[in-house]
C-alpha positions in Angstrom: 154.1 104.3 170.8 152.7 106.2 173.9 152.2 103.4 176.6 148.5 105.2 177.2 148.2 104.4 173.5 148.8 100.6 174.2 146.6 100.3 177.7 143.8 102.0 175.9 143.8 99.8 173.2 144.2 96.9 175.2 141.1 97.8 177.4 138.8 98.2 174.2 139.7 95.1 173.2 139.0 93.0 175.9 135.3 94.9 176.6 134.3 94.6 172.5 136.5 91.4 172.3 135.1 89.8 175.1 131.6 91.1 173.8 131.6 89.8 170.6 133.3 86.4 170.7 130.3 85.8 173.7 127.9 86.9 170.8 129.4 84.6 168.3 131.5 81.6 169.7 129.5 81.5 173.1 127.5 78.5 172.4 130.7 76.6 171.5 132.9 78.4 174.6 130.4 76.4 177.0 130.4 73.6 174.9 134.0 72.9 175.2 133.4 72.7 171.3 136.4 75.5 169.6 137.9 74.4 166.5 141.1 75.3 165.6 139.6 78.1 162.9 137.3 79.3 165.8 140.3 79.8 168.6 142.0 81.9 165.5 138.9 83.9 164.4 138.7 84.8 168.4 142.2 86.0 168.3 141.5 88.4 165.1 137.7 89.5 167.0 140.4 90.4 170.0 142.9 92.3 167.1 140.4 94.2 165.1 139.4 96.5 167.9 142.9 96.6 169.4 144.0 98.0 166.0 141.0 100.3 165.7 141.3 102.0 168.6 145.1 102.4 168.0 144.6 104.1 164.8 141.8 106.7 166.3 144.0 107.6 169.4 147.6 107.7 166.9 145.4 109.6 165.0 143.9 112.1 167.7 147.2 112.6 169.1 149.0 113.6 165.7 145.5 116.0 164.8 145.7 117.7 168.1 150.1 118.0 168.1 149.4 119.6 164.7 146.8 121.8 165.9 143.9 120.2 164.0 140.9 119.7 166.1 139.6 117.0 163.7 136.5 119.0 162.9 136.6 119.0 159.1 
């Protein structure tokens, strides 16, 4: 995988990551409260975008190498 791929990626997920978990888990971040099931539900609200936004730029890449310009 391109390593502009990966830094891309990475820097979605920690804006949306960061985002949502202060949304959701907030409250219990400044209450020193996390469960075990909330430390791993953080961990997937860091993955999902990382994963996203991998697939969208993988897929970007392999439209535009084909010549596709996505518009279909």
């Amino acid at each position: 995988m391109r390593a502009v791929v990966v830094r891309r990626a990475l820097r979605a997920s920690l804006v949306v990551g960061t985002v949502l978990v202060a949304i959701n888990h907030g409250d219990a971040v400044v209450a020193g409260t996390l469960t075990a099931t909330a430390w791993l539900k953080i961990l997937l609200t860091y993955a999902v975008p990382y994963c996203v936004s991998t697939y969208a730029h993988v897929g970007a890449i392999r439209d535009m190498q084909a010549g596709d310009a996505g518009l279909r």
